[in-house]
C-alpha positions as CSV (number, residue, x, y, z in Angstrom):
1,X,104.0,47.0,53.2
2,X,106.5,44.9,51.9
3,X,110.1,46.0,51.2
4,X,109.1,45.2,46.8
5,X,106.0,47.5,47.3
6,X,107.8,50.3,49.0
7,X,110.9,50.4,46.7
8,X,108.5,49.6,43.4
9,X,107.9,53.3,42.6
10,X,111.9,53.1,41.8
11,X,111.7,51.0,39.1
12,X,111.4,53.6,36.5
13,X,113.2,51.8,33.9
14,X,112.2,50.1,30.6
15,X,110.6,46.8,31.8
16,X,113.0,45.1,29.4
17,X,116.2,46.3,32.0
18,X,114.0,45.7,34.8
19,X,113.7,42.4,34.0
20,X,117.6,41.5,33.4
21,X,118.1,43.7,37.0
22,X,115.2,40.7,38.4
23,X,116.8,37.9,36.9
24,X,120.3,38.1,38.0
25,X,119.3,39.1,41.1
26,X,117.3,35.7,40.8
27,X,120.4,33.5,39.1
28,X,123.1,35.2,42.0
29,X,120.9,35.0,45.6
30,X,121.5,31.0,45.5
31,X,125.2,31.2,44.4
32,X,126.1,34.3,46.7
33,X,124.8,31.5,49.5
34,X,127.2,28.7,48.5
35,X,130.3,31.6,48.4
36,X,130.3,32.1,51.9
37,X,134.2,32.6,53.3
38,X,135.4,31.6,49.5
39,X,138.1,33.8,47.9
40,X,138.6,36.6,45.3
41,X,139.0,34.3,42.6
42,X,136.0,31.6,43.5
43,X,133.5,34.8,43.6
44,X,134.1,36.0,40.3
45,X,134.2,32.8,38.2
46,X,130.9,32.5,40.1
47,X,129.6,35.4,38.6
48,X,131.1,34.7,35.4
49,X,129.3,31.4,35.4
50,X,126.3,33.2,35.2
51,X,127.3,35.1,32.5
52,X,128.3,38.8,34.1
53,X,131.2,39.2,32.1
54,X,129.5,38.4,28.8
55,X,129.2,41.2,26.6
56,X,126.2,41.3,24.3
57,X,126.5,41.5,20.5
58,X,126.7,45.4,19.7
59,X,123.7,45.0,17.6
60,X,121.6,43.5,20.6
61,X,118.6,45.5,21.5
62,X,116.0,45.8,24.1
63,X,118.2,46.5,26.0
64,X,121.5,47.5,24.6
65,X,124.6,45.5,25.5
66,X,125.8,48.3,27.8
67,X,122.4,48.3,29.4
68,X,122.5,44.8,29.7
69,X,125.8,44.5,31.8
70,X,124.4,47.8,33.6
71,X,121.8,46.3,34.5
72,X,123.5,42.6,35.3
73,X,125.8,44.2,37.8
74,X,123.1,46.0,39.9
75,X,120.7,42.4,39.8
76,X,123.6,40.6,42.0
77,X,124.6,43.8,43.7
78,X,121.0,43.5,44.8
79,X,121.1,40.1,45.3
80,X,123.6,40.7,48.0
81,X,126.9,40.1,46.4
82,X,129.8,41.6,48.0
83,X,130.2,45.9,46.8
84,X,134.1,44.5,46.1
85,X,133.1,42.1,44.0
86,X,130.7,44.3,41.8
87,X,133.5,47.2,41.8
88,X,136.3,44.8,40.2
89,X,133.4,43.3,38.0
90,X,132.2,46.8,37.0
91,X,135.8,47.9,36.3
92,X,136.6,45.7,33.7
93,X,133.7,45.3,32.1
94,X,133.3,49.4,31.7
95,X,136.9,50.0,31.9
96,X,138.9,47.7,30.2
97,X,136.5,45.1,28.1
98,X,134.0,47.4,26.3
99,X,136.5,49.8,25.0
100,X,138.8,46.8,24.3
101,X,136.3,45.7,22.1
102,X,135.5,48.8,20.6
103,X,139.3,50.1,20.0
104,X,141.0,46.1,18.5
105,X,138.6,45.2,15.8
106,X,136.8,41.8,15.7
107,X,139.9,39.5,15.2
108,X,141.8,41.1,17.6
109,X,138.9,41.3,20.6
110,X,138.5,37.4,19.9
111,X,142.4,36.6,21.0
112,X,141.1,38.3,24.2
113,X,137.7,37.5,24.5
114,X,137.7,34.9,27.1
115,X,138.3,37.3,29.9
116,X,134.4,37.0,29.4
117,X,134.6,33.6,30.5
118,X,136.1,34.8,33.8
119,X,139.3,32.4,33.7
120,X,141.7,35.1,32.9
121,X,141.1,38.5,34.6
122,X,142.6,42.0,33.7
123,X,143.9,44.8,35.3
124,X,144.3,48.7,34.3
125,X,147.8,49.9,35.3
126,X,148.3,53.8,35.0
127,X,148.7,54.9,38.5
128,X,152.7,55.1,39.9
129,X,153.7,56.0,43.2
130,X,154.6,59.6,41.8
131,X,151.7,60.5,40.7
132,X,148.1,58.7,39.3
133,X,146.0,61.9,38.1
134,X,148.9,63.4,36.3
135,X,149.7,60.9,33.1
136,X,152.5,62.9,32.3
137,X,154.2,62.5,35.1
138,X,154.6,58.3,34.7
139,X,158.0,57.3,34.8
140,X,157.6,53.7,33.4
141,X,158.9,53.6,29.9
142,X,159.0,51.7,27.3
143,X,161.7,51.6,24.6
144,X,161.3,50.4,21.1
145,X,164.0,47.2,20.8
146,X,163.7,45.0,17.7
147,X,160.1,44.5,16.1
148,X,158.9,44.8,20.1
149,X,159.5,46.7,23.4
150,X,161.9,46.5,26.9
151,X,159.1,47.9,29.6
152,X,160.7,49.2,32.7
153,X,159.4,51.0,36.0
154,X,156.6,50.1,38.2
155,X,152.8,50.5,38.8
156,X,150.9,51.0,42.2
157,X,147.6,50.9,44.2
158,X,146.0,48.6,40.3
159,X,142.9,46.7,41.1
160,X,143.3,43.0,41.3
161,X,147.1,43.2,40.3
162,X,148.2,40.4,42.6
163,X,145.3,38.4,40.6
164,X,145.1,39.9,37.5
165,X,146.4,37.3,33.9
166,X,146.9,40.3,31.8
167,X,147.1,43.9,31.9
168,X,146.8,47.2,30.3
169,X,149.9,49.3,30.9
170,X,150.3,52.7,30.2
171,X,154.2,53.8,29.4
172,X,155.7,56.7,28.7
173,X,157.3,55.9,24.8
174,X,158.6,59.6,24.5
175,X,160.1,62.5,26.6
176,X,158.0,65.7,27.6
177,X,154.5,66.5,27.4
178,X,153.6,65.8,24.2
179,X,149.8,64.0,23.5
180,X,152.1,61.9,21.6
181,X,154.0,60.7,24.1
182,X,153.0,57.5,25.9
183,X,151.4,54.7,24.7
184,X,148.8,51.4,25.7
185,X,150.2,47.9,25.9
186,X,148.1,44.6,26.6
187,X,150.2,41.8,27.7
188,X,150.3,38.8,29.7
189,X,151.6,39.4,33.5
190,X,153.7,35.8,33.4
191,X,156.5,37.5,30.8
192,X,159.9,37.6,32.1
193,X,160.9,40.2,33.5
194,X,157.3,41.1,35.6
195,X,156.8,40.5,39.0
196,X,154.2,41.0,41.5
197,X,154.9,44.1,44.1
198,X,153.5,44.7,47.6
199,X,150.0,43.5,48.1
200,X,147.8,46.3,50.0
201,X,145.5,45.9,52.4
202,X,142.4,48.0,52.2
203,X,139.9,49.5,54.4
204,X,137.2,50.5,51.5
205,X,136.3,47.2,49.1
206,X,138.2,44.5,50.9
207,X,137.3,42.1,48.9
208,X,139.2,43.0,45.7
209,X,143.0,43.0,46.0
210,X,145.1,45.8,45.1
211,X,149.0,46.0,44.5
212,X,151.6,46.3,42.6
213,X,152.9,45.5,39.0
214,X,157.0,45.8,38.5
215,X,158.7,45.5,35.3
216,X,162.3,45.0,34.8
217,X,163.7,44.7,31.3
218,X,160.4,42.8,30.3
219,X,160.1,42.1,27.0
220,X,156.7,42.9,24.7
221,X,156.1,42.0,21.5
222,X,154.7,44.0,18.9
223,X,151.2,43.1,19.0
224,X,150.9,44.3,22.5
225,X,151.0,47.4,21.4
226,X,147.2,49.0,21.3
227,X,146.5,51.3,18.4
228,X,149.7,53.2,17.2
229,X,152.7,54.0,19.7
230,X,152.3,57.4,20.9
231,X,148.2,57.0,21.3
232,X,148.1,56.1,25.3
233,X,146.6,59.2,25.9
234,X,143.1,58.3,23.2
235,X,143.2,54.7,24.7
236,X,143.3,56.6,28.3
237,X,140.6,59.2,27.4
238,X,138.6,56.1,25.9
239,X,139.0,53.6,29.2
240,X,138.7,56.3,31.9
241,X,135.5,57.8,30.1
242,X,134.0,54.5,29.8
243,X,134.7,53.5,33.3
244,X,133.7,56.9,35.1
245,X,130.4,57.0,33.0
246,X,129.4,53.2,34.3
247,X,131.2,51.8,37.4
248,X,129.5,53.2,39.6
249,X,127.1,50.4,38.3
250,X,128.8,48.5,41.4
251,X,127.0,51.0,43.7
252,X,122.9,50.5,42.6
253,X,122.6,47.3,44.2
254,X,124.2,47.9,47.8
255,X,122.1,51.1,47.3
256,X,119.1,49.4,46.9
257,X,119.9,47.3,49.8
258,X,120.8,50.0,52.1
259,X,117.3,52.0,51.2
260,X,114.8,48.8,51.9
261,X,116.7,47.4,55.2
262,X,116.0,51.5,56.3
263,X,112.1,51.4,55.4
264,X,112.1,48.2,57.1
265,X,113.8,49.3,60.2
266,X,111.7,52.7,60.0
267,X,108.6,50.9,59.6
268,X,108.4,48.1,62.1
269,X,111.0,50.5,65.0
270,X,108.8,51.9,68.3
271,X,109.8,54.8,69.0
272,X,108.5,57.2,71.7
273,X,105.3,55.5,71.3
274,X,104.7,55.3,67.7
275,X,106.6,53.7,64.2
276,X,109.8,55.4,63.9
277,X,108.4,56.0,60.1
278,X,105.5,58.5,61.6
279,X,108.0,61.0,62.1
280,X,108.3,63.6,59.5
281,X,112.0,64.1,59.9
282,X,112.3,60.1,59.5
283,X,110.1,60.6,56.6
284,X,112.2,63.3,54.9
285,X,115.5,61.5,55.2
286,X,113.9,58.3,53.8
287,X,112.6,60.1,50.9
288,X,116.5,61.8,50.7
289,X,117.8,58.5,50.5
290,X,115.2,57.3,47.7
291,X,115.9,60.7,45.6
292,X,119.8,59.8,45.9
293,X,118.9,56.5,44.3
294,X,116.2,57.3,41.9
295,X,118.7,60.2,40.5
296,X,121.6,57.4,40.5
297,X,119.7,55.2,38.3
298,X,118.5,57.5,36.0
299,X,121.6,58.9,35.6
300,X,123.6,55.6,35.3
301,X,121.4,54.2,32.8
302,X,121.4,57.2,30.5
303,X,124.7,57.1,30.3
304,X,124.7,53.3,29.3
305,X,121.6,54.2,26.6
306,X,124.0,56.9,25.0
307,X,127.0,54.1,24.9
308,X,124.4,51.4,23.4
309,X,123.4,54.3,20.6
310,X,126.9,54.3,19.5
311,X,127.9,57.9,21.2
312,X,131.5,57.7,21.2
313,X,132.7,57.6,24.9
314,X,135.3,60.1,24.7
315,X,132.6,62.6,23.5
316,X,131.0,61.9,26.5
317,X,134.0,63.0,29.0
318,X,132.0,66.0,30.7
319,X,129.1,63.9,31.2
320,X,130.7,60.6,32.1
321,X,132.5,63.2,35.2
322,X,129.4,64.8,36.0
323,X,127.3,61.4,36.8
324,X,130.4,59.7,38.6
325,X,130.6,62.9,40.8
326,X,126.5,62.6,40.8
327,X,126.2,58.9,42.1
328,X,129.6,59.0,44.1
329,X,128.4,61.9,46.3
330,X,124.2,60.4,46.7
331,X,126.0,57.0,47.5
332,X,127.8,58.8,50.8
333,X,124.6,61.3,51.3
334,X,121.9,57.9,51.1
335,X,124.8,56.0,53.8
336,X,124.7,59.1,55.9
337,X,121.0,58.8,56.3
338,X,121.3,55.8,56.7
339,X,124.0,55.9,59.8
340,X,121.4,58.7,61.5
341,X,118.4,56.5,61.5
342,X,120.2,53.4,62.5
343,X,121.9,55.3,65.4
344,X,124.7,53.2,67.3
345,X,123.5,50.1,65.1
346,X,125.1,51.7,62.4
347,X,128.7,50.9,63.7
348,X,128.4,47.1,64.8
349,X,129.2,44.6,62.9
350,X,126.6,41.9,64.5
351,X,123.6,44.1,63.8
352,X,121.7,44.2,60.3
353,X,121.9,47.8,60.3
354,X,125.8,47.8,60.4
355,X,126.8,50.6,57.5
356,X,129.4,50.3,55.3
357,X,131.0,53.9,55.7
358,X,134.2,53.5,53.7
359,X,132.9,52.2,50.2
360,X,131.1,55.4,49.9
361,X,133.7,56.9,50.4
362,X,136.2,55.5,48.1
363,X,133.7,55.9,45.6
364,X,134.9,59.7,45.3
365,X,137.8,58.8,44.8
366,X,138.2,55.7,42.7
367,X,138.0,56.4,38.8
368,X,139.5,59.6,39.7
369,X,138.9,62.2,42.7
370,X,136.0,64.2,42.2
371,X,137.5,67.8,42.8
372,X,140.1,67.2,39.9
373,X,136.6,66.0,37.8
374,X,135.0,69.1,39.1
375,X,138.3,70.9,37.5
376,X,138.1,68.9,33.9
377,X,134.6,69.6,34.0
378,X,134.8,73.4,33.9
379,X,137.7,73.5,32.1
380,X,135.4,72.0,29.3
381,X,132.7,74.3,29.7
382,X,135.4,77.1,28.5
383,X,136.8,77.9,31.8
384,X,141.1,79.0,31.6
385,X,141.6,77.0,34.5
386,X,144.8,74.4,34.9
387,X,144.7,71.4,36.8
């Protein structure tokens, strides 16, 4: 049985998705080839090129526009592009550009728009080395000065800072806890008075750079300001509930890959005398790892279906948390699996069956830890408890 005829019972989408998922795992297989040992930068305006960042018209159907870039990300994560590369990729275009377009209005969302082109990329700055789940704890500030802002303080551990052409940056704009009081900037990062911190290096998505954004005495004008001042906290709820509902969009395709190289391996192995696959505890944790992925896609692309039927996304906070802890937590379970059946293969890098344990594993983490999730999400089902 081929690997298409044993994974073809997964494809429970609308054939419409399917067929975007086919094609761009079609359009990226050929470019992924000519990438080999190119950079950061090189790999995304690849993908780019073939339209990944493009956002379809809200009014496009069948499918949706979220749909569509769902469904984009998991074709060349299944073509075999790097899980780095489809996290960054997922994480703007979830995080930062549909809720940019949804929160500037038409003219404003065209000044920005060729970030869809893939020569300027973003980044989402809220974490600081005091604290990233806590917004009310940010330090960086921003004081009004003139008909624009002075930004001061830092941000740490930001997605594709030491690459990133603009950013969003969260700054406090008022003291104490108010709802009121920070606000959402979007700036170019070659203003005077920003500079580049501490590049890190990674052990989980290696691919994508992470660092540091400093700002000392930088200047902003006006019109970076998103929405009013004092409304970082409804641009924050709007980004992060995007992001958690859909980023873990980057995760289908590796997933994929990970389940078909397994029925391969269990299918052809000898062991003790038979296919590795005739063993019903073999059998069980292939059909584990299939369940983790059948659940991850149904979940994922409900999600999207919701966004293309104009639900807003903060209303979908507890839900977005629920299917990021959902798809987070199968993507370790399926690698897990994975790891037992492929035995000391598992853990050399020569070997097809060589598992990528710490991507999994950030995936709990990134877009926010899942036990503080676990904490929103019973807060909002009426539970008095605090974070």
């Amino acid at each position: 049985m081929s690997t298409a005829a044993a994974t073809a019972a997964l494809r429970t989408g609308a054939p419409e998705t399917e067929g975007f998922v086919d094609t761009y795992q079609a359009l990226a297989a050929p470019v992924l080839n000519q990438l080999a040992g190119q950079d950061f930068r090189a790999q995304w305006q690849a993908m780019a090129d073939l339209g990944v960042l493009k956002l379809a018209a809200p009014e496009a159907t069948a499918p949706g526009p979220v749909t569509r870039s769902l469904a984009m990300i998991e074709g060349i994560g299944l073509a075999g592009a790097d899980p780095g590369l489809c996290y960054a990729l997922a994480s703007q275009i979830f995080g930062m550009q549909f809720p940019l377009r949804d929160a500037l209005g038409a003219d404003a969302w065209r000044a920005v728009a060729d970030v869809q082109e893939g020569r300027e990329l973003l980044c989402h700055a809220l974490t600081e080395r005091g604290g990233g789940s806590d917004p009310f704890s940010m330090e960086t500030r921003a004081r009004r000065d003139g008909d624009g802002f002075v930004l001061d303080g830092a941000k740490t551990f930001i997605t594709a800072a030491p690459v990133a052409d603009r950013a969003i940056v969260f700054a406090r704009t008022a003291e104490g806890r108010s709802p009121f009081a920070l606000s959402a900037f979007l700036f170019p990062l070659d203003l005077p008075g920003i500079r580049r911190g501490e590049t890190f290096t990674k052990t989980a998505l290696p691919t994508v750079p992470m660092g540091e954004l400093l700002f000392e005495g930088a200047r902003l004008p006006a019109s970076a300001l998103l929405g009013q001042e004092g409304s970082g906290l409804a641009v924050m709820a709007s980004t992060t509930a995007w992001e958690r509902s859909l980023v873990l969009g980057y995760a289908l395709g590796p997933m994929r890959r990970l389940l078909a190289r397994t029925v391969d391996w269990a299918a052809e192995r000898d062991h003790f005398g038979r296919r590795m696959g005739a063993s019903h505890q073999v059998a069980g944790r292939i059909s584990e790892m299939a369940l983790a992925l059948h659940r991850s896609r149904v979940q994922l692309y409900a999600m999207a279906a919701r966004l293309d039927a104009g639900t807003p996304a903060r209303q979908l906070a507890a839900g977005a948390a629920l299917t990021k802890i959902s798809v987070s937590e199968d993507y370790v379970r399926m690698t897990e699996h994975a790891t037992a059946l492929s035995g000391v293969r598992a853990f050399l890098p020569g070997f097809d069956l060589a598992a990528d344990l710490a991507a999994p594993m950030a995936a709990l983490t990134y877009a926010g830890p899942n036990d503080l999730l676990r904490v929103g999400v019973a807060r909002q089902l009426g539970l008095p408890v605090e974070n």
